[in-house]
ZADO-1210 file (C-alpha; in nm, 4 decimals, padded with zeros to 6 digits):
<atoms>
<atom x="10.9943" y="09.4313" z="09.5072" code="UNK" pos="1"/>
<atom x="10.6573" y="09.4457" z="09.7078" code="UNK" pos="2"/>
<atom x="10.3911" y="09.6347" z="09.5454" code="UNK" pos="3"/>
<atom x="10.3664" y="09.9815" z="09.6563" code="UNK" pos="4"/>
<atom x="10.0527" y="10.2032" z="09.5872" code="UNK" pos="5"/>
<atom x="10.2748" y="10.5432" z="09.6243" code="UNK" pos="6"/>
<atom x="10.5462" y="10.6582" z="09.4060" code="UNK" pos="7"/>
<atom x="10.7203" y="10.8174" z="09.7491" code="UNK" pos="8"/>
<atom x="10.8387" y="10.6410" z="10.0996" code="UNK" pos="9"/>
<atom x="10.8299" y="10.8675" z="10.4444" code="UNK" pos="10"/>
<atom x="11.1098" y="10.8288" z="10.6991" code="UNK" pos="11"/>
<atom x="11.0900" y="11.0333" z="10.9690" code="UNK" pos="12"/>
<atom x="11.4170" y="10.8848" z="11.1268" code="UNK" pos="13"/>
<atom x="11.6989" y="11.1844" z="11.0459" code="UNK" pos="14"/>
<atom x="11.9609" y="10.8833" z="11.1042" code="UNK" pos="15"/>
<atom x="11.7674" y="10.6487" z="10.9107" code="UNK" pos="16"/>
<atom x="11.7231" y="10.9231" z="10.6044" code="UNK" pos="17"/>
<atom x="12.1288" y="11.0209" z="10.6212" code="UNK" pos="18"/>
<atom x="12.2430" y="10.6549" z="10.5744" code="UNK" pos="19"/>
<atom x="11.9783" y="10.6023" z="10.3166" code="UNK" pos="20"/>
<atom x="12.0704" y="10.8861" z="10.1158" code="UNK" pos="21"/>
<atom x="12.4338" y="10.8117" z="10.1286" code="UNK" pos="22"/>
<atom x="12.3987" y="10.4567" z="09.9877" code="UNK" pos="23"/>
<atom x="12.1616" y="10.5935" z="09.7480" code="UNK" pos="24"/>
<atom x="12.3483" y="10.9070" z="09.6319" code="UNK" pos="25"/>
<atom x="12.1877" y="11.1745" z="09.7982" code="UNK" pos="26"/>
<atom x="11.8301" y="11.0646" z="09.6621" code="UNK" pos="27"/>
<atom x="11.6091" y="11.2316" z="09.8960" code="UNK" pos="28"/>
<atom x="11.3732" y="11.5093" z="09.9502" code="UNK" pos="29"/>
<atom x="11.2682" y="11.7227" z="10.2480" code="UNK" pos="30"/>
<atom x="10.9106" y="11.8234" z="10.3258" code="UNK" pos="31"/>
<atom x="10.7033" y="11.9279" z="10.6160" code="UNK" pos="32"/>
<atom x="10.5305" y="11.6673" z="10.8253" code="UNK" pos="33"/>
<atom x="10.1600" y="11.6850" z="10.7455" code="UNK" pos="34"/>
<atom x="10.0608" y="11.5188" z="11.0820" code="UNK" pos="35"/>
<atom x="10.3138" y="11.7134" z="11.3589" code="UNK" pos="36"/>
<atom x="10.3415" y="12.1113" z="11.3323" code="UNK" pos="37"/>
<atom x="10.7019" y="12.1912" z="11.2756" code="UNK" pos="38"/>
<atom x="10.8817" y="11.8542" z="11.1983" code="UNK" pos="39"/>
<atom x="11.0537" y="11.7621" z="10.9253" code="UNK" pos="40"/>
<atom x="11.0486" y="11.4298" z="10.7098" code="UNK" pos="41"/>
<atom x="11.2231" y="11.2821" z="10.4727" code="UNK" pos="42"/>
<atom x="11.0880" y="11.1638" z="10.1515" code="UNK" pos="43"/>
<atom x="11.2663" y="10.9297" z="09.9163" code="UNK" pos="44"/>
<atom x="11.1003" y="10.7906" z="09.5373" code="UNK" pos="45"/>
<atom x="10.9778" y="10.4623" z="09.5756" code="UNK" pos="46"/>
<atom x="11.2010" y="10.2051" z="09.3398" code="UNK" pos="47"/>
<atom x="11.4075" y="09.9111" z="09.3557" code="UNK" pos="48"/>
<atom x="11.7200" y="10.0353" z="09.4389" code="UNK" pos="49"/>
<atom x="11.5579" y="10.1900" z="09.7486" code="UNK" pos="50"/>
<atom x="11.3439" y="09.9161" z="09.8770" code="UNK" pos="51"/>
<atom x="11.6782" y="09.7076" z="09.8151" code="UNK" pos="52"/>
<atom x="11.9115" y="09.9535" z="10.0390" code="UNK" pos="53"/>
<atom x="11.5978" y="09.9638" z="10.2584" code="UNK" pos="54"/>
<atom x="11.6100" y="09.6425" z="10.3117" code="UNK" pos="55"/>
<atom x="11.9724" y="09.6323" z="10.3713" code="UNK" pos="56"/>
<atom x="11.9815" y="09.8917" z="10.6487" code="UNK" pos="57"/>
<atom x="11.6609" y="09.7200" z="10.8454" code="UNK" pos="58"/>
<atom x="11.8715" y="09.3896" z="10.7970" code="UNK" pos="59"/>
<atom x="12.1857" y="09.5391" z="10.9500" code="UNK" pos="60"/>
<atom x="11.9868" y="09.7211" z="11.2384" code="UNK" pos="61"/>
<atom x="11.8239" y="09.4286" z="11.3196" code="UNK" pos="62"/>
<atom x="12.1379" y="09.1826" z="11.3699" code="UNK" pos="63"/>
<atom x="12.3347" y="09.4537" z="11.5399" code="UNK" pos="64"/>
<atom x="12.0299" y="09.4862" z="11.7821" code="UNK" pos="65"/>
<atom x="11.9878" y="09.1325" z="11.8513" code="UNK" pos="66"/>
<atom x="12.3618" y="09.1548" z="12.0032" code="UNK" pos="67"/>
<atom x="12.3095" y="09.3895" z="12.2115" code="UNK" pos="68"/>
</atoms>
């Protein structure tokens, strides 16, 4: 695992937040975007098993991208 300073990661992808917290078990909080008035983001703790299933998803984006 890279070292993270912050015990929390930010998505602000809704798609990208559902398929996270379905491979993670629902793991995943809701907050108010501190930057844009009225949008929602989507805040997950900061672990293994996330950066993992991060990693996983970015890999799987990226080679069905490249296809395309």
């Amino acid at each position: 695992m890279r070292k993270h300073e912050h015990k929390y990661y930010i998505i602000k992808s809704k798609g990208m937040a559902v398929t996270l917290s379905y491979l993670l078990g629902g793991k995943q909080y809701y907050t108010m975007d501190g930057y844009e008035e009225g949008k929602q983001v989507y805040s997950f703790e900061y672990d293994a098993e996330f950066q993992a299933m991060l990693d996983l998803v970015k890999s799987i984006r990226y080679q069905h991208n490249k296809w395309r």
